[in-house]
C-alpha positions as CSV (number, residue, x, y, z in Angstrom):
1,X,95.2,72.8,-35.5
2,X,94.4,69.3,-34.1
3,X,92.0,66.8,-34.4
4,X,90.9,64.0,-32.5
5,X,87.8,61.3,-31.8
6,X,86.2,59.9,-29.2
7,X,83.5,57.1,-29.1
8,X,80.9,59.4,-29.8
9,X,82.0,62.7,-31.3
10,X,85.0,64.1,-33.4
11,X,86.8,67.2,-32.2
12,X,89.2,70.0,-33.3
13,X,90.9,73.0,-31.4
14,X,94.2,74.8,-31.6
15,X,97.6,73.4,-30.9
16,X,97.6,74.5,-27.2
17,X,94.1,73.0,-27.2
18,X,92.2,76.4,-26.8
19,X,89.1,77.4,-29.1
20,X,87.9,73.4,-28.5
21,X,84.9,72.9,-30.8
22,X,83.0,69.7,-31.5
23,X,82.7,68.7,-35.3
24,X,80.5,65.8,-35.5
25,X,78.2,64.6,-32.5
26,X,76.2,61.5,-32.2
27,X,77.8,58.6,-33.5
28,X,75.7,55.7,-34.0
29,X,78.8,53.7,-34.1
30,X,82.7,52.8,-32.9
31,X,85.5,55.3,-34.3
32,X,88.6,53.3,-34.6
33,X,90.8,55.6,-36.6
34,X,90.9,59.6,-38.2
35,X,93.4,61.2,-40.6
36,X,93.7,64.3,-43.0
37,X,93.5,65.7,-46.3
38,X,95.5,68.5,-45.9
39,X,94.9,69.7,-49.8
40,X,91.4,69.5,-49.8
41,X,90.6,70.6,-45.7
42,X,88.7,66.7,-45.1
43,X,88.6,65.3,-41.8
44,X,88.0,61.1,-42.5
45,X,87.3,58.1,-40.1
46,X,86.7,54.6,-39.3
47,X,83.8,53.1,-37.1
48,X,84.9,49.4,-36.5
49,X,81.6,48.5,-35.4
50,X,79.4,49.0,-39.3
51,X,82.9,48.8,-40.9
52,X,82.5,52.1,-42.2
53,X,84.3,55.2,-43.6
54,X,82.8,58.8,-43.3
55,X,84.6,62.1,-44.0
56,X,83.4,65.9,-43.6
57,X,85.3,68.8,-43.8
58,X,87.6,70.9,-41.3
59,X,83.9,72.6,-39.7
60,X,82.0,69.2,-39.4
61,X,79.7,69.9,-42.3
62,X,79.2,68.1,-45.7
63,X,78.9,64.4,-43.8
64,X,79.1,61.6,-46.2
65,X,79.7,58.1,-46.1
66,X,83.1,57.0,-48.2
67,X,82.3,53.1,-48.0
68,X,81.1,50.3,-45.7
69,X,81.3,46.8,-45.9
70,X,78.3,44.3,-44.0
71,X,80.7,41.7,-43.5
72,X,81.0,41.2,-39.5
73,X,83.6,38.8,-39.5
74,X,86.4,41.7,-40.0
75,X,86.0,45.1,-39.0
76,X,88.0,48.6,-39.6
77,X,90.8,49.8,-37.0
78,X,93.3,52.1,-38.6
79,X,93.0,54.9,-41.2
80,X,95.8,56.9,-42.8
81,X,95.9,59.3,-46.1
82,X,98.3,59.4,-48.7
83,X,98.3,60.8,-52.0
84,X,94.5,60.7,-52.9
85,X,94.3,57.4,-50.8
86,X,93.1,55.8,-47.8
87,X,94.9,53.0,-46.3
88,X,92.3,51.1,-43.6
89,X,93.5,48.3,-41.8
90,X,91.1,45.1,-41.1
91,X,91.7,43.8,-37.5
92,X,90.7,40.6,-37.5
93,X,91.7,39.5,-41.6
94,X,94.6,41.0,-41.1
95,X,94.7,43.1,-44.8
96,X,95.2,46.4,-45.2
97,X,92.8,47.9,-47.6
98,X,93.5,51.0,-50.4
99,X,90.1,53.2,-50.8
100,X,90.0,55.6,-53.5
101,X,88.7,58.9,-51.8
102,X,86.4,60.1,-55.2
103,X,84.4,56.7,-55.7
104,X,85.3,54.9,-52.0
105,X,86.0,52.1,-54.0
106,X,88.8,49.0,-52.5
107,X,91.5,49.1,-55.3
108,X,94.0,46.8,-54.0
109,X,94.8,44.9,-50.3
110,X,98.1,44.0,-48.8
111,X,97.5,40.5,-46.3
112,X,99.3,40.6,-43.4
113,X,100.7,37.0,-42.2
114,X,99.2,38.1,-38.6
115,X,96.1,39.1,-37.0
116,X,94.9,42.3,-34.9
117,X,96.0,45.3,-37.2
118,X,95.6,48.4,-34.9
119,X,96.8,51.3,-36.8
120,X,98.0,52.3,-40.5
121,X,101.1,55.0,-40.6
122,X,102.7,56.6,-43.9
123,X,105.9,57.0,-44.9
124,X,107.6,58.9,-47.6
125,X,111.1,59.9,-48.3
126,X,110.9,62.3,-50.5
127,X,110.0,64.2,-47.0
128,X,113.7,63.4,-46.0
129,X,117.2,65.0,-46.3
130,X,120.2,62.8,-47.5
131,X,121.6,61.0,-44.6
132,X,123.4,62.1,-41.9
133,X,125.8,59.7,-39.6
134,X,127.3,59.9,-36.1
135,X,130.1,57.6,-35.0
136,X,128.8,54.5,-33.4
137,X,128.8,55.2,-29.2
138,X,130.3,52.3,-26.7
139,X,128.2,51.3,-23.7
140,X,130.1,53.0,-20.7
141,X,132.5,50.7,-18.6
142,X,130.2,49.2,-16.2
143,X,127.1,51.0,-17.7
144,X,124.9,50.2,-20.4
145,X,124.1,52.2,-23.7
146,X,120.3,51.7,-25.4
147,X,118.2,53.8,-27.8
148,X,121.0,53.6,-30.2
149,X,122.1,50.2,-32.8
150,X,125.7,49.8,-31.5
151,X,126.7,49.5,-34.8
152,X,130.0,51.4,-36.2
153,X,127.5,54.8,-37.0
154,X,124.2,56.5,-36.0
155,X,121.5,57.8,-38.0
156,X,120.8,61.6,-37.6
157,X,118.9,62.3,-34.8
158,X,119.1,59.6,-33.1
159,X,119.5,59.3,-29.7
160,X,121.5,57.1,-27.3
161,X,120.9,56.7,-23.7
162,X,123.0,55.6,-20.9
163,X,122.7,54.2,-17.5
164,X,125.3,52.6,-14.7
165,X,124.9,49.0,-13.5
166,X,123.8,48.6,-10.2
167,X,126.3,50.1,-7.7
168,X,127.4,53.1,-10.0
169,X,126.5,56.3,-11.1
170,X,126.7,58.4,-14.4
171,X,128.9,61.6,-14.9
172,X,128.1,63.4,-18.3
173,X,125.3,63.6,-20.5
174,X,123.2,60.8,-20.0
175,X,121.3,61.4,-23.5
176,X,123.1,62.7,-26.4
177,X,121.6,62.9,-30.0
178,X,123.4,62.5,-33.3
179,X,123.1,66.4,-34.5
180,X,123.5,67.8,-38.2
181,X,126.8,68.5,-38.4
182,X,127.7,64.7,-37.5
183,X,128.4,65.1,-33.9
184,X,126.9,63.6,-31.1
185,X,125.6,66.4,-28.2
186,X,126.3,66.8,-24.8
187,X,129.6,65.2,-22.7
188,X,131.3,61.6,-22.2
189,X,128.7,59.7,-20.5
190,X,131.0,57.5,-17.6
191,X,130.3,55.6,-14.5
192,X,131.6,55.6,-11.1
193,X,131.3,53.6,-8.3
194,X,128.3,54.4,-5.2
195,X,130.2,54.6,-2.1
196,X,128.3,54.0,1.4
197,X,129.3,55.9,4.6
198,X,132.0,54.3,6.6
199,X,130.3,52.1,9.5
200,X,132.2,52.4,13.3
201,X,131.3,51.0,16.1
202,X,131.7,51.6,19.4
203,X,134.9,50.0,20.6
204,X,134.4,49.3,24.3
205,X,131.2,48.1,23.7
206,X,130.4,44.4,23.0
207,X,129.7,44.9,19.2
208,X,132.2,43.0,16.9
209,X,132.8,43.9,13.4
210,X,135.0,42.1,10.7
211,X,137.5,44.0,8.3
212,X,134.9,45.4,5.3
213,X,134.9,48.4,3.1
214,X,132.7,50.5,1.9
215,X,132.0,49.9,-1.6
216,X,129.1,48.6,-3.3
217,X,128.0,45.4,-2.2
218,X,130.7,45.4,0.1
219,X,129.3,43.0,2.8
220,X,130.0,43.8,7.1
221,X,129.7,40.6,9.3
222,X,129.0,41.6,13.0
223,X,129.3,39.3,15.8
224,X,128.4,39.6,19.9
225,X,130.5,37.7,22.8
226,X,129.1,34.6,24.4
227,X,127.1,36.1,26.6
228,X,124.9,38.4,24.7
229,X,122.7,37.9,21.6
230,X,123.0,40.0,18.1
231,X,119.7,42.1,17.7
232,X,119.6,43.1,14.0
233,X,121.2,41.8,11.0
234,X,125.0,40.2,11.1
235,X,125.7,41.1,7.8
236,X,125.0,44.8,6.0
237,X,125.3,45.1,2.4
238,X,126.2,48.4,1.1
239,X,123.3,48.9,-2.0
240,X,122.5,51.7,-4.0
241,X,118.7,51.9,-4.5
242,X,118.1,53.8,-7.8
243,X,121.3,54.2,-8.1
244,X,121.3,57.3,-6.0
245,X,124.4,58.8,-4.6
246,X,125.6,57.9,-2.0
247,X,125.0,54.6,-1.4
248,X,123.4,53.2,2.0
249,X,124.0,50.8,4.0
250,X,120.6,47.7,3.6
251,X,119.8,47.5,7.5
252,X,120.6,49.2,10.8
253,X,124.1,49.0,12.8
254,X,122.8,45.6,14.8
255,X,123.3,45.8,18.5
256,X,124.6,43.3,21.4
257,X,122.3,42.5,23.9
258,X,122.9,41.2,26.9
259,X,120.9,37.6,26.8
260,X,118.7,36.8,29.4
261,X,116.3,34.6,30.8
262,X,113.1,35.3,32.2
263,X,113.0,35.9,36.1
264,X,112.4,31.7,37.7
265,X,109.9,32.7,40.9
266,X,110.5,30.5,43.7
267,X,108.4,27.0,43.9
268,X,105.2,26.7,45.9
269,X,106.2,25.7,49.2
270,X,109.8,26.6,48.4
271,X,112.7,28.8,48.0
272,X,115.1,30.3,45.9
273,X,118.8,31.3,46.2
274,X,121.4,32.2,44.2
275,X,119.3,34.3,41.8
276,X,117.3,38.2,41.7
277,X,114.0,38.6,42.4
278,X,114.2,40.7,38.8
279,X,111.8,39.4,35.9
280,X,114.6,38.6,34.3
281,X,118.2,37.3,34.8
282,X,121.9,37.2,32.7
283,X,123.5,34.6,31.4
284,X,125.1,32.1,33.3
285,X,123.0,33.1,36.4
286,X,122.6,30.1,38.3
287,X,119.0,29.5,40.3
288,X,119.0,26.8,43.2
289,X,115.5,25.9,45.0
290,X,115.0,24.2,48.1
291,X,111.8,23.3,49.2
292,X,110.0,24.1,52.7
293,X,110.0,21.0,55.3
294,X,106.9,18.6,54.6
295,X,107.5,19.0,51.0
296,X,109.8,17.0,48.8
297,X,111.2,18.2,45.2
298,X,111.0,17.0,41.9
299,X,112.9,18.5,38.8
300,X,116.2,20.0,38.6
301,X,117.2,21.5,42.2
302,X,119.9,23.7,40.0
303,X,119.1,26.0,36.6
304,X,121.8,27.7,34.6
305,X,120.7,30.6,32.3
306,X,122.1,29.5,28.6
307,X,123.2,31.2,25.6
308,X,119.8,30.7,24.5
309,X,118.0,32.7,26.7
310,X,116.8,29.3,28.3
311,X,117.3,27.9,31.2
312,X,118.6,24.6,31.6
313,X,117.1,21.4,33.6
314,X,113.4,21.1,34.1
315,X,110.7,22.6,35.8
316,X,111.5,22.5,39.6
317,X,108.2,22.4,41.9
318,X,107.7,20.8,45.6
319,X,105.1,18.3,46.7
320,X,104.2,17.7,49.9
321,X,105.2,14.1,51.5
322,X,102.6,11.9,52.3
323,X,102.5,9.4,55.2
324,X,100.4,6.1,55.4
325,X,96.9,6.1,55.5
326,X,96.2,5.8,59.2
327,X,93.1,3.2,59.6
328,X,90.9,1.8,62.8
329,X,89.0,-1.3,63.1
330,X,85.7,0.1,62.1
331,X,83.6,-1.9,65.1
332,X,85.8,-0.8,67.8
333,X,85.3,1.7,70.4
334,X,87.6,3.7,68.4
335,X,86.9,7.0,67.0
336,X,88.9,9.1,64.5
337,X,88.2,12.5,63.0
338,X,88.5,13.1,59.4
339,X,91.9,13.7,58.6
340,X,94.1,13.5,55.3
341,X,98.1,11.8,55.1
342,X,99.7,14.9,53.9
343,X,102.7,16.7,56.0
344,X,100.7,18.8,58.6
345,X,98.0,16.8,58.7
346,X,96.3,15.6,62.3
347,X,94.3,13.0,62.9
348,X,92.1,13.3,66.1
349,X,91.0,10.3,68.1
350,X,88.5,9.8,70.8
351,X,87.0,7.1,73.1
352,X,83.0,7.0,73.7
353,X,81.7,7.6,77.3
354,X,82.9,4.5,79.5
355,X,86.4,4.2,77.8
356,X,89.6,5.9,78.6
357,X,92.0,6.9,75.6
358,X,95.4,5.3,76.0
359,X,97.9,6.9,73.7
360,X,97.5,10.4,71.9
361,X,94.4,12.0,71.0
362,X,96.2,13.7,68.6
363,X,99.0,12.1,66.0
364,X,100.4,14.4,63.4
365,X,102.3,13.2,59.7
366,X,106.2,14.5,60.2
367,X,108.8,14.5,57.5
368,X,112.3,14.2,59.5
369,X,114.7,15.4,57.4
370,X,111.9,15.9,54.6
371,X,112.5,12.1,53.7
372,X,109.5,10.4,51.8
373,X,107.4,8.9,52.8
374,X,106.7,10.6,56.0
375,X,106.1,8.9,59.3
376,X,103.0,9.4,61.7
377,X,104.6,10.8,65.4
378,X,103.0,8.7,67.4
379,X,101.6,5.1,67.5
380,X,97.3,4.9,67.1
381,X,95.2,5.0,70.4
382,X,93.6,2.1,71.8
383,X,90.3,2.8,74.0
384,X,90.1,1.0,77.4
385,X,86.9,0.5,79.4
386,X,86.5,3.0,82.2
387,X,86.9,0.7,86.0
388,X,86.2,2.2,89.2
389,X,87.4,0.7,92.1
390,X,85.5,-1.3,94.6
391,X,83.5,1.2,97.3
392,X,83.7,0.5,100.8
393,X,80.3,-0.1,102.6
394,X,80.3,2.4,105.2
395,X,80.3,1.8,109.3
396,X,76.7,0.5,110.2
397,X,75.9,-0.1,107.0
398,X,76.1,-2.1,103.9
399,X,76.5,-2.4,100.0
400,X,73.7,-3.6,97.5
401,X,74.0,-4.2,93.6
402,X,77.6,-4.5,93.4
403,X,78.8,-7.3,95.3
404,X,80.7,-9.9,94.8
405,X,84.3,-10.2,94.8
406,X,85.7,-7.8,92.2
407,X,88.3,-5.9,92.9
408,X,87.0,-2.8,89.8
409,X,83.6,-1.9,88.5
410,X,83.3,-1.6,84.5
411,X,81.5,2.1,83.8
412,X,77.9,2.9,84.8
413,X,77.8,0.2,87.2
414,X,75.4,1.5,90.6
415,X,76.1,0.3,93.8
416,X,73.1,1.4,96.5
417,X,74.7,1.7,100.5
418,X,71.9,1.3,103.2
419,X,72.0,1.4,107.1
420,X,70.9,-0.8,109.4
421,X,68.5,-0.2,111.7
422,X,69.0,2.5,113.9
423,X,71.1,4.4,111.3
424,X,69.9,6.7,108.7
425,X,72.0,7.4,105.5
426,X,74.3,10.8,105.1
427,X,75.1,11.3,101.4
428,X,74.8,10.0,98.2
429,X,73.1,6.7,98.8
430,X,73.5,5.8,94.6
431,X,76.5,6.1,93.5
432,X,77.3,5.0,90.1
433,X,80.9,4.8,88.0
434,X,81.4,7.2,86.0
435,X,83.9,8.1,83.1
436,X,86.5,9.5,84.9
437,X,87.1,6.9,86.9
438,X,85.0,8.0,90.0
439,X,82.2,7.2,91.4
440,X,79.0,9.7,91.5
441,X,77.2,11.1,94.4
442,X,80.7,13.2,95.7
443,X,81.7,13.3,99.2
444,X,81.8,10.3,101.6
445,X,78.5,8.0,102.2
446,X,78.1,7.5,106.3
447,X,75.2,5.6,108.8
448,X,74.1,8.4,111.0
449,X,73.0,7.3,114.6
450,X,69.1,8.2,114.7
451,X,67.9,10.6,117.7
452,X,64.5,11.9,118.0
453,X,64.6,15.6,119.2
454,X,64.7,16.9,122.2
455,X,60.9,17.6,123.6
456,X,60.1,20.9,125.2
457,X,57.7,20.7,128.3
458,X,54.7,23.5,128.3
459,X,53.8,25.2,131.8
460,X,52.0,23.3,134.2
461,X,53.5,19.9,132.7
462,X,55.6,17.0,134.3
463,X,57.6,14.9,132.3
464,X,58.0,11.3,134.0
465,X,61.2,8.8,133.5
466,X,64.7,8.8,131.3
467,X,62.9,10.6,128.5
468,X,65.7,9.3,126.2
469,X,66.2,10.2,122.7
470,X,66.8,6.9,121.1
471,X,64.3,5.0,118.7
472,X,62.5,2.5,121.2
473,X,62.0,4.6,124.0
474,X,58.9,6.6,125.6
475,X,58.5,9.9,127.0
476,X,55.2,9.9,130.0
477,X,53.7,13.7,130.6
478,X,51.3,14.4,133.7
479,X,49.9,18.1,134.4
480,X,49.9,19.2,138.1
481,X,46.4,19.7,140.0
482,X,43.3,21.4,138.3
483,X,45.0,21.2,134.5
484,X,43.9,18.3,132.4
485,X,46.0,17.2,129.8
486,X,45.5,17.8,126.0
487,X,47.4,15.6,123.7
488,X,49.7,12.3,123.9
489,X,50.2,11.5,127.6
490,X,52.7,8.4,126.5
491,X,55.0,9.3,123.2
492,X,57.7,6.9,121.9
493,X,60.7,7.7,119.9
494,X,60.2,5.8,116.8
495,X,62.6,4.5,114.5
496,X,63.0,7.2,111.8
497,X,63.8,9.6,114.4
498,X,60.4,11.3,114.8
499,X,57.8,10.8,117.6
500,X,54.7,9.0,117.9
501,X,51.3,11.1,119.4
502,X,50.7,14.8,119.7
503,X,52.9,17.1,121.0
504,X,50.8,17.0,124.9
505,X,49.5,20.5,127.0
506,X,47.9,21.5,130.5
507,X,45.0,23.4,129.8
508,X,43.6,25.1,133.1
509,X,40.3,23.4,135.1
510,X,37.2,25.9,134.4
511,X,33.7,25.0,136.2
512,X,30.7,26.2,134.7
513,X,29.1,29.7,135.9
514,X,26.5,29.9,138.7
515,X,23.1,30.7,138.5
516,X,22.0,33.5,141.1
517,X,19.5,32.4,143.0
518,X,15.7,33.8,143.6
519,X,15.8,36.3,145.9
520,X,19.9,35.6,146.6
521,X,22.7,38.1,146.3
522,X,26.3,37.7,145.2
523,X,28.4,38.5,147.3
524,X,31.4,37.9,145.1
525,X,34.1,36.0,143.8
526,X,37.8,35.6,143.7
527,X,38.6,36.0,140.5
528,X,39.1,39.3,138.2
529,X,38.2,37.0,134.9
530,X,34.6,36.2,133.5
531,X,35.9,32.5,133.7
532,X,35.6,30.7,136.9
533,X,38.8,28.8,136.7
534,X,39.8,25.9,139.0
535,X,40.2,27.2,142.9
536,X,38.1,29.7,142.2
537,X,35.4,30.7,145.4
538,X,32.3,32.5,145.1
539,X,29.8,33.7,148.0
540,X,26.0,33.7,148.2
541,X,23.2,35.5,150.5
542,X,20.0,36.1,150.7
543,X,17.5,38.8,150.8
544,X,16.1,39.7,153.5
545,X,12.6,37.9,154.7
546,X,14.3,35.2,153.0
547,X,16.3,31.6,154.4
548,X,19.5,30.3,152.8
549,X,19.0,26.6,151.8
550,X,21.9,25.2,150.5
551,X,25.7,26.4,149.9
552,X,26.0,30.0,150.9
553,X,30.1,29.0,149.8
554,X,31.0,27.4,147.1
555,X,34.6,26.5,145.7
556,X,35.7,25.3,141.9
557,X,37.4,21.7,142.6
558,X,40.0,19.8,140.2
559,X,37.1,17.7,138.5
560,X,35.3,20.7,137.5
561,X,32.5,21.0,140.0
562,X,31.7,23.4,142.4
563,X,31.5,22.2,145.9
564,X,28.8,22.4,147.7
565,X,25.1,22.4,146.5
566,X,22.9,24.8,144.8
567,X,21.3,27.6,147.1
């Protein structure tokens, strides 16, 4: 059976802890100890926190406080019982105290030169046989021996362990006890040396190894050619962790890589040679860079991959060459686009209306032989005033608002050509210099010879004289017997080529119609029209018992009349 407490309760159950049963519950206080009285069946323990000692019996019943002391500044931790005593020890006084069980009265105290007592244990030798000894046991050759005194013998019982220093491992019995009959169990405890597998390498590779065992703490130096860098450790140690068999080896086989740098891309406005277009590139790969024309470079023109995995010089990049600032006198005719001073660049020049550009409209930054600075290809423009040369007065006429003697007109100068009289103008009679030189209106400028136009004679019409054409003269018309004339009878030819009057006619003589006379007949007339037109004849009679008094015949003359007199 076994007992045992908890800060509330004391329990007991069997040896294999089956048929568990609680003996006392509710503890007002702290147990700090319980031990038996084997004799008399009592179960008694310590509750540091009252400094009290209570006891019952092996069920849990007949409770009953032994002793307890009020004074806070110790308290109880520790019980044990010995021959009709309790031994309690006083944690913070240090003293151990002897209770009589019957009364629970303190009958003596052992002071302790330290503080914190814990726990109070018994011992009794009467309980023990006479002595027993083992021969003392060596620590192992590079092993250690502990559990045992080392001296020349061993208490019965007692047991020595062993273990191997670092790097070697045991063979034998590792614990061996000193037995009854003297002897010490078990086999010679000895240590051997933890061996690591043998490291190889591959022997075309790149991968260098020195001469090294494989022992522990044997040490193997690696090493890679220039050329390539050593990834891992260059140095494995062989170590035994535990002590386990076999050993191993404290980092991976290391490996040569090849060393390289990362892939150089080719400058901005430049190019590369000598080097992969890969991202990256082996040792001792050498880069060159050249840069395109316009552009000029700075940094190192040449880069060697190093044993590094750098890559030597600087940095190389292009920049384009600039030329001088081009500039124009800023009240001048001169114009000029927008334009920067870098390689390429194009500067654009132009002349307002009336001047002519002399030079290139166009002038562009070069780089010959990508030299800096750069040079401009051509010299600036200068703007000239436009002249147009003198224009000749035509024949039969002459020149107004540009005379003189100059030999050239400055642009938008008019000249104005007139004839003289007689002459009228053929073409542009303005004409003014324009920007190209020439002077408006196209086409020559001539004096024309002025004519009036040929006039057409109507029927019945006679035209008298020359007749001519030219300004100054006069044209007479007459109309032949019984027409009168409508319109000009005189027209001159006037001086712009047009004539004076109306354009003349004949218009047919017409006499006015007869009356019939009272008690006369009609005998007729010769005309088939209702007019009575010039030369027209009518004849009269008259009834009968009647006499004719007058014209019986009468004619239509020239004047308009009728010949004759009324009947």
């Amino acid at each position: 059976m076994m007992f045992w407490e908890t800060d509330t309760e004391i329990e007991k159950s069997a040896l294999n802890g089956t048929q568990r049963v609680v003996m006392v519950r509710k503890m007002t206080n702290c147990p700090r100890g319980i031990t038996l009285d084997r004799q008399r069946k009592l179960v008694f323990w310590v509750e540091d926190c009252g400094n009290r000692i209570d006891s019952s019996d092996y069920n849990g019943n007949n409770r009953k406080l032994l002793i307890q002391i009020g004074d806070a500044s110790d308290y109880f931790y520790g019980v044990v019982f010995t021959a009709s005593s309790l031994f309690v020890g006083g944690y913070r006084s240090g003293t151990i105290f002897k209770v009589n069980t019957a009364s629970g009265a303190v009958v003596n105290s052992v002071q302790i030169p330290f503080h914190g007592i814990q726990g109070v244990a018994e011992y009794d030798c009467t309980l023990h046989p006479p002595a027993i000894t083992c021969p003392g046991m060596h620590s192992p050759t590079n092993g250690i021996t502990f559990g045992c005194s080392g001296n020349a013998t061993e208490s019965y019982d007692t047991v020595c362990h062993f273990g191997c220093s670092n790097g070697y491992i045991g063979s034998g019995s590792q614990s061996r006890r000193c037995q009854q009959n003297g002897t010490w169990s078990g086999r010679e405890f000895v240590c051997g040396i933890i061996n690591c597998t043998s490291l190889t390498i591959d022997s075309g590779g790149p991968l260098r190894i020195g001469n090294c065992g494989n022992h522990y703490e044997e040490k193997c130096n690696f090493s890679c050619p220039i050329g390539y860098r050593l990834n891992g450790s260059s140095e494995l140690t062989c170590v035994a962790p535990g002590n386990k068999y076999p050993g191993m080896w404290d980092n991976s086989l290391p490996t040569c890589e090849a060393i390289t740098c990362p892939g150089l891309s080719s400058p901005m406005n430049g190019t590369r040679i000598g080097c992969s277009v890969n991202e990256t590139e082996y040792y001792d790969t050498v880069c060159q860079f050249t840069c395109n024309n316009g552009f000029i470079g700075s940094g190192s023109p040449s880069r060697k991959c190093q044993q590094n995995g750098t890559w030597s010089g600087q940095q190389f990049s292009c920049e384009i060459i600039n030329c001088s600032s081009l500039t124009i006198d800023p009240g001048g005719p001169l114009s000029m686009s927008y334009c920067g001073n870098q390689h390429g660049a194009k500067c654009n020049f132009s002349c307002p209306i009336g001047y002519r550009l002399n030079g290139s409209s166009v002038i562009t930054c070069v780089a010959p032989g990508n030299q800096n600075p750069g040079v401009w290809n051509d010299s600036v423009p200068t703007c000239e005033v436009v002249m147009c040369p003198v224009p000749m007065p035509p024949a039969n006429g002459f020149r107004q608002g540009c005379t003189g003697n100059a030999t050239k007109y400055p642009y938008s100068t008019e000249c104005q050509f007139s004839c003289i009289e007689g002459y009228t103008r053929n073409g542009s009679s303005l004409r003014k210099c324009q920007d190209n030189g020439l002077w408006s209106g196209g086409g020559d400028f001539y004096c024309e010879r002025i004519l009036c136009e040929s006039l057409q004679l109507p029927p019945s019409m006679r035209m008298n004289g020359s007749c001519s054409p030219l300004p100054g003269n006069a044209c007479q018309f007459t109309c032949k017997r019984g027409f009168n004339l409508i319109g000009s009878a005189v027209r001159w030819c006037d001086k712009d080529g047009s004539w004076t009057g109306m354009q003349p006619r004949c218009e047919v003589v017409a006499c006015p119609m007869l009356s019939l006379p009272t008690y006369g007949v009609l005998l007729g007339c010769n005309t088939n029209t209702t007019q009575m037109l010039y030369g027209s004849e009518c004849r009269f009679s008259c009834e009968d018992g009647s006499i004719a008094t007058g014209s019986t015949g009468r004619r239509c003359t020239e004047n308009g009349t009728w010949t004759g007199t009324d009947l």
